[in-house]
C-alpha positions in Angstrom: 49.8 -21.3 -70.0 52.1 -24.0 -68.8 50.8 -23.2 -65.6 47.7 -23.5 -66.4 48.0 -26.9 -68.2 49.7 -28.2 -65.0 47.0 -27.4 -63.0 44.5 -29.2 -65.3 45.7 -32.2 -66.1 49.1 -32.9 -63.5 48.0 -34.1 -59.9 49.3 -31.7 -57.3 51.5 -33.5 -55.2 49.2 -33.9 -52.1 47.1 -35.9 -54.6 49.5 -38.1 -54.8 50.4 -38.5 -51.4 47.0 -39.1 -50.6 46.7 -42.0 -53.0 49.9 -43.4 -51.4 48.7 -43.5 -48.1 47.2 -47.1 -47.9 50.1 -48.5 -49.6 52.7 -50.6 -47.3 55.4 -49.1 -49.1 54.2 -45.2 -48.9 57.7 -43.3 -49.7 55.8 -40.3 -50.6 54.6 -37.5 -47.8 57.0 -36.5 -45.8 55.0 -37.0 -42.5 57.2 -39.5 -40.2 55.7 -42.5 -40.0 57.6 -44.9 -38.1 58.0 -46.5 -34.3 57.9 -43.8 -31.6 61.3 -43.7 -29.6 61.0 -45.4 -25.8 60.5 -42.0 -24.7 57.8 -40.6 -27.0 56.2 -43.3 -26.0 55.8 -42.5 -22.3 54.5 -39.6 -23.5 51.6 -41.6 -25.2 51.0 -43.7 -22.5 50.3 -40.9 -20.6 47.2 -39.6 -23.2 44.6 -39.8 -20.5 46.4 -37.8 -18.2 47.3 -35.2 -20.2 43.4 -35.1 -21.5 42.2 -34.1 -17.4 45.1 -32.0 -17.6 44.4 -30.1 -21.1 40.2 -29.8 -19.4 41.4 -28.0 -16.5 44.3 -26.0 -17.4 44.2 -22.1 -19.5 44.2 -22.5 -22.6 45.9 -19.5 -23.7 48.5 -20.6 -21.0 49.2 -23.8 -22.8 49.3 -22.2 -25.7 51.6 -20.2 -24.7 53.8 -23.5 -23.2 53.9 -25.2 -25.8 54.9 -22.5 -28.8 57.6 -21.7 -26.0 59.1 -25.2 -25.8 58.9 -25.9 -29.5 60.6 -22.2 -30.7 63.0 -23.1 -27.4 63.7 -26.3 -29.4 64.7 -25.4 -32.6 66.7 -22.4 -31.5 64.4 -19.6 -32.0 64.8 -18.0 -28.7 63.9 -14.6 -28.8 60.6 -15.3 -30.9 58.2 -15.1 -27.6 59.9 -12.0 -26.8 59.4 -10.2 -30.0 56.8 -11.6 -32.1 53.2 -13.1 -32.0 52.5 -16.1 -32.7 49.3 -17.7 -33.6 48.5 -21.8 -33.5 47.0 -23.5 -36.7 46.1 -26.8 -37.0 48.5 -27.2 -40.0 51.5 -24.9 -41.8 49.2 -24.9 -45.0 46.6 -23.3 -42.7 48.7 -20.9 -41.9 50.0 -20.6 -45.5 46.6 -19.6 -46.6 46.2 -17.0 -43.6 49.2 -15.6 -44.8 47.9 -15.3 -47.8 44.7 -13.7 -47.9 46.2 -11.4 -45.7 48.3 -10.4 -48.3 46.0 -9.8 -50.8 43.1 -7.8 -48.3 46.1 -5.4 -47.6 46.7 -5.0 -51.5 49.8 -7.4 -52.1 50.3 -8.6 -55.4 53.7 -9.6 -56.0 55.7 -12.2 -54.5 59.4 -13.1 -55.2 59.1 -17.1 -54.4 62.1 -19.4 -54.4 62.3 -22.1 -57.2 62.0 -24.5 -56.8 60.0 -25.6 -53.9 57.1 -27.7 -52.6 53.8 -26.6 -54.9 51.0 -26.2 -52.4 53.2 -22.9 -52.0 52.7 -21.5 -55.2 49.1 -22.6 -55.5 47.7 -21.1 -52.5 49.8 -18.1 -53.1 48.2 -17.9 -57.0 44.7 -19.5 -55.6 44.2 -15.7 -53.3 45.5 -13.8 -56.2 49.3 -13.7 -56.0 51.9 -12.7 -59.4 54.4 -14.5 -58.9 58.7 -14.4 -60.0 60.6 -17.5 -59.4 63.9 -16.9 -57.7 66.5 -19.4 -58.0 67.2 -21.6 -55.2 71.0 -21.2 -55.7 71.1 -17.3 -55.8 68.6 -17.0 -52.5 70.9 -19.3 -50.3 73.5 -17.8 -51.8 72.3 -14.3 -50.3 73.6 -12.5 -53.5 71.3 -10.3 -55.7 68.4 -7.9 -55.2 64.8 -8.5 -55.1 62.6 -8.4 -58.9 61.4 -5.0 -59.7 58.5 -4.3 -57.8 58.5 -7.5 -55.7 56.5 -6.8 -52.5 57.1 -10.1 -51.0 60.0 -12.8 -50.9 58.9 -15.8 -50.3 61.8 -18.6 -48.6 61.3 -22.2 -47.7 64.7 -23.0 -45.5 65.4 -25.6 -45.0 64.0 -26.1 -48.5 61.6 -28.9 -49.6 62.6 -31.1 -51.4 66.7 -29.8 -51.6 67.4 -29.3 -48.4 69.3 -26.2 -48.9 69.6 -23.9 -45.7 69.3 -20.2 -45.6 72.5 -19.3 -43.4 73.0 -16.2 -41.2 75.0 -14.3 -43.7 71.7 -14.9 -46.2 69.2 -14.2 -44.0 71.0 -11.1 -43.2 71.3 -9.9 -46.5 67.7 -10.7 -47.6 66.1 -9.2 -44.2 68.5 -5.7 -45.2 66.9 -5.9 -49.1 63.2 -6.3 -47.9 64.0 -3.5 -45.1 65.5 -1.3 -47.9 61.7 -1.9 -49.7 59.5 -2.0 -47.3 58.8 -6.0 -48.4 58.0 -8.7 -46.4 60.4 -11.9 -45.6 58.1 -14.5 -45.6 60.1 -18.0 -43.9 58.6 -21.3 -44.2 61.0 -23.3 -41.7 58.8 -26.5 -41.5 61.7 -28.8 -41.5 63.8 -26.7 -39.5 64.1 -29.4 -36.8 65.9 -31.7 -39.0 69.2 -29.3 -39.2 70.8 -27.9 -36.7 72.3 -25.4 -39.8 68.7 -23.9 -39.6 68.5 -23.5 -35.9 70.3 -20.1 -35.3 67.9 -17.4 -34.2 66.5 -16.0 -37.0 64.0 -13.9 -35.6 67.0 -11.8 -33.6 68.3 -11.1 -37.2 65.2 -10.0 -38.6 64.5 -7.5 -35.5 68.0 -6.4 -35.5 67.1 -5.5 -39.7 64.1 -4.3 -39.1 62.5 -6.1 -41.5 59.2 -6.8 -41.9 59.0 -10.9 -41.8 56.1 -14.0 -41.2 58.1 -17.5 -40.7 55.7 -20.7 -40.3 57.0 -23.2 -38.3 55.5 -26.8 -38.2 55.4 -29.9 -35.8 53.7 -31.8 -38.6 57.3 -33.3 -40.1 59.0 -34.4 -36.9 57.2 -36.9 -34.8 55.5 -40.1 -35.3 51.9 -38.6 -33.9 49.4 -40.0 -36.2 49.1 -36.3 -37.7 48.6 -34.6 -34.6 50.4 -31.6 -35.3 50.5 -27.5 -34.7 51.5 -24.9 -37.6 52.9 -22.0 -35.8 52.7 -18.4 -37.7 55.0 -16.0 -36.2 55.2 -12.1 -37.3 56.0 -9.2 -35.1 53.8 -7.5 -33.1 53.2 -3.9 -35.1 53.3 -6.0 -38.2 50.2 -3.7 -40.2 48.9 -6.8 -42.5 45.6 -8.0 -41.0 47.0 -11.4 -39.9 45.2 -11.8 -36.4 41.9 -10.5 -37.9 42.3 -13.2 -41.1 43.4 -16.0 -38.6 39.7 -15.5 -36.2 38.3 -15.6 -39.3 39.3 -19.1 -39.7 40.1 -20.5 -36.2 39.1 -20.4 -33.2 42.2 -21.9 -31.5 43.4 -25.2 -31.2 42.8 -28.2 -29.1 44.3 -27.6 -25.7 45.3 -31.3 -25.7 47.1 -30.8 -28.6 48.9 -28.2 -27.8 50.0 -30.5 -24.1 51.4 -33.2 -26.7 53.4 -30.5 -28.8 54.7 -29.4 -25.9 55.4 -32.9 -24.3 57.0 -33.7 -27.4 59.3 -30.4 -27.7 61.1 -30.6 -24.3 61.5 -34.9 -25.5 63.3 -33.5 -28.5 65.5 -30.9 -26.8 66.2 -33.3 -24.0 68.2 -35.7 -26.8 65.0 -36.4 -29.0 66.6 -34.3 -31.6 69.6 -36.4 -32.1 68.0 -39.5 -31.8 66.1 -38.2 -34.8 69.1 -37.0 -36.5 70.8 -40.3 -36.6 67.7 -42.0 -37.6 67.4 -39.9 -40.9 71.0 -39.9 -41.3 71.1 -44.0 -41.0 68.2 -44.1 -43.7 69.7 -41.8 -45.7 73.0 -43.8 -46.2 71.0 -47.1 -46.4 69.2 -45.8 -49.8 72.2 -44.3 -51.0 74.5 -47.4 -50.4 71.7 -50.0 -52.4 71.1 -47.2 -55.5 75.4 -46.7 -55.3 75.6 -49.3 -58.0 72.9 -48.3 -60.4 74.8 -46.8 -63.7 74.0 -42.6 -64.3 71.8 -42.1 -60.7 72.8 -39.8 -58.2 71.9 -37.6 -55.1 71.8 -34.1 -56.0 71.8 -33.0 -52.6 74.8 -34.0 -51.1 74.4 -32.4 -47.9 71.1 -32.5 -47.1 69.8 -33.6 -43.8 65.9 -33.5 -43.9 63.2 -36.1 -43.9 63.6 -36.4 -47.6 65.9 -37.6 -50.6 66.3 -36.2 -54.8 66.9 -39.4 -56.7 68.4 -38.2 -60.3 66.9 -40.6 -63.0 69.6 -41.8 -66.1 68.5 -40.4 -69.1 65.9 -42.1 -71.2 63.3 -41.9 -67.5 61.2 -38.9 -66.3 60.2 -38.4 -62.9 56.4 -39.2 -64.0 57.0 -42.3 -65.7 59.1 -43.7 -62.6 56.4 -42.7 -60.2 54.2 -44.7 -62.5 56.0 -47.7 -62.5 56.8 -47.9 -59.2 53.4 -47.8 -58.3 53.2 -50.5 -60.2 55.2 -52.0 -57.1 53.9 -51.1 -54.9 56.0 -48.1 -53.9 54.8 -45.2 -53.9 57.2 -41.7 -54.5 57.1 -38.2 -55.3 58.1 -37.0 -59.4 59.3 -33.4 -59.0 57.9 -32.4 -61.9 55.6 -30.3 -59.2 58.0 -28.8 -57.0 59.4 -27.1 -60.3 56.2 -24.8 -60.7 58.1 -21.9 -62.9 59.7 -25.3 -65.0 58.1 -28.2 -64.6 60.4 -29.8 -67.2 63.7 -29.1 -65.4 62.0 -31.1 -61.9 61.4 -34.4 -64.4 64.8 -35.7 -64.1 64.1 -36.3 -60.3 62.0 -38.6 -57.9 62.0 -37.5 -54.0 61.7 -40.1 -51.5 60.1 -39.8 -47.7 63.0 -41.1 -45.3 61.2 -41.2 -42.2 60.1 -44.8 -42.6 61.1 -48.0 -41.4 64.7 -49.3 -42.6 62.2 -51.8 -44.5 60.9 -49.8 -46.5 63.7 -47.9 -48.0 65.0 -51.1 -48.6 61.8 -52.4 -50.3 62.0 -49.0 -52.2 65.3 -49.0 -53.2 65.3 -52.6 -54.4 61.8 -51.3 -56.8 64.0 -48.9 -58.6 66.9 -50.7 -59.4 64.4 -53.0 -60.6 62.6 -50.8 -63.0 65.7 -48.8 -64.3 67.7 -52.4 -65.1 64.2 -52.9 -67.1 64.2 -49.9 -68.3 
C-alpha cells in the first residue's frame, strides 16, 4: 500500500528534475551541465566533420568503435570479446528492454538493492516484477545469500545516490550465488566513470563464474553534451532471455553521429579526460562540504563517495520534502530521497541529494540556500 500511495500522490524523481530544469540554480539531475574542457571542445568544433563522416561511414562499424572505446575507457576490457552489446538512446531504455525481457521469459522475482534511484523499481514493477529489497550495506558487503526464490539480483554500483562500489571480492561472491541458482546479475554501472574503484573488469569475473549477467552502462552522466548520450546493454552472447528480439522491437539503432561523438569523447576521457573530471567533482565536492561544515547536526553520509552527486543529512525537526520545498522557494532546486528509498520511503526523508557537476557558482549559491533555510528553520 505504501507503494502504492507513493506512486499516487509523491512525484517520481524525474518529475522533479524536469521541473528544475529552467531554473539557474538546477542542483537536481545528475546530467553534467557545466563548461566543456579545451579538449571536448575541439571535439565540438569539429560537429560538421564528423556529420560527412557519420553519412559515409558503416554504421555497425561505428557502432562497434565507439562501444569499444567507451568499455576500453572505463576498464571493461574483455566485454567486446565475450558479450553483446546493444546501443540505446538512454540507460532507462535499456532498463525497460531488460525488463520486458524478463517478464516474456517468465521472470517474476527480482532481489533489488535498497536503496537506489526509483525509475529502477518502477519500470521493473511497471512490466510486472515482485520485488525484495536488499540492503545496500549487505550487497557491497558481498555477505549473504540471495531471498528465497529470487530469480534476479538487481545492483546499481557505483550506487545512485550513495556512491557505494561493488568491489571484486563482491562481485565475485554475488556472480558465484546467482551461478549456484541459475539467476541473473543484473549491473547498472551508469556512473562507473566517476570511480576508478568501479573500473576493474567485471565482465572477466562474471565469465570466469559463469554467471548469467546484463550490466548497463551509460554516457548520459559524464560529459557536458547537451544530452547526447548512448545506454549500452551488455549480456553474453548464449544469454537465452529474448533481449535482442525485445531491443528490435523498440530500436532500430542509433544515430551514427552519435555514436562518432561517444566515441570522440571516450578516447578524450582515457587520454586524461577522466582525471580532469575527477578533480572537478572532487573540487566541488569539498567546496559544498567546506560552506555546510559549520551548519549545527548536518552531515555527509557518504564519506567516500566520488560520483556526480552528494547525501546532505538534514538536523532533526526537517524532512527531505519540506527542504526540497523551500529551497525551491530559492530558487534551488534538489533532490529529497524520500524516492530513492522505494521499500522505506520514510528512512530516505532525512536526506537531500545534490547534482555536483555544475559550475563552482552554483554549489555555492546552493549551499548558501540551505544554511539559509535551516538557520530559519
Amino acid at each position: 500500500m505504501e507503494g502504492q500511495l507513493q506512486t499516487r500522490n509523491v512525484p517520481n524523481l524525474t518529475e522533479i528534475e524536469l521541473a528544475a530544469i529552467e531554473s539557474g540554480n538546477n542542483l537536481a539531475d545528475g546530467h553534467a551541465r557545466y563548461e566543456l574542457t579545451a579538449s571536448q571542445q575541439k571535439i565540438i568544433n569539429q560537429l560538421g566533420e564528423m556529420y560527412a563522416l557519420a553519412a559515409e561511414a558503416s554504421p555497425a562499424l561505428l557502432d562497434q568503435k565507439a562501444q569499444s572505446a567507451f568499455l576500453t575507457a572505463v576498464g571493461q576490457h574483455s566485454a567486446m570479446a565475450g558479450a553483446e552489446v546493444l546501443s540505446c538512446y538512454s540507460s532507462s531504455v535499456a532498463m525497460e528492454i531488460t525488463a520486458r525481457s524478463l517478464y516474456t521469459s517468465g521472470v517474476r522475482r527480482v532481489a533489488l538493492i535498497h536503496p537506489t534511484f526509483d525509475n529502477i523499481p518502477d519500470i521493473l514493477r511497471g512490466a510486472g516484477m515482485d520485488l525484495t529489497p536488499m540492503s545496500e550495506d549487505s550487497v557491497m558487503a558481498g555477505s549473504g545469500r540471495l531471498p528465497a526464490g529470487a530469480e534476479v539480483l538487481f545492483i546499481t554500483t557505483p550506487n545512485n545516490p550513495t556512491g557505494q562500489v561493488l568491489l571484486p571480492e563482491a562481485l565475485t561472491h554475488w556472480a558465484r550465488e546467482c551461478a549456484s541458482k541459475d539467476a541473473v546479475l543484473v549491473l547498472d554501472s551508469s556512473f562507473r566513470g566517476f570511480d576508478e574503484r568501479a573500473q576493474y573488469d567485471h565482465y572477466a569475473i562474471l565469465v570466469q563464474e559463469g554467471c548469467r549477467y546484463i550490466i548497463m552502462e551509460d554516457t548520459g552522466k559524464l560529459w557536458p553534451t547537451l544530452d547526447l548520450k548512448i545506454g549500452f546493454l551488455a549480456f553474453p552472447r548464449d544469454e537465452r532471455l529474448p533481449l535482442h528480439r525485445i531491443y528490435t522491437d523498440i530500436l532500430l539503432g542509433v544515430s551514427p553521429l552519435l555514436m562518432l561523438l561517444v566515441q570522440r569523447f571516450a578516447e578524450d576521457a582515457q587520454d586524461g579526460g577522466f582525471s580532469e573530471l575527477h578533480r572537478f567533482i572532487r573540487s566541488n565536492r569539498a567546496l559544498l562540504r567546506k560552506r555546510l561544515s559549520g551548519i549545527p547536526a548536518t552531515s555527509f553520509p557518504d564519506a567516500d563517495s566520488r560520483i556526480s552527486v552528494e547525501r546532505l543529512a538534514l538536523p532533526a525537526g526537517f524532512t527531505g520534502s519540506d527542504m526540497r520545498h523551500a529551497l525551491c522557494e530559492r530558487g534551488v532546486h534538489v533532490l529529497p530521497c524520500r524516492q530513492f528509498y522505494w521499500a522505506e520511503p520514510e528512512a530516505g526523508e532525512r536526506y537531500i541529494r545534490l547534482a555536483l557537476s555544475r559550475p563552482p557558482e552554483m554549489i555555492r549559491t546552493a549551499a548558501a540556500a540551505i544554511c539559509a533555510c535551516i538557520e530559519r528553520g
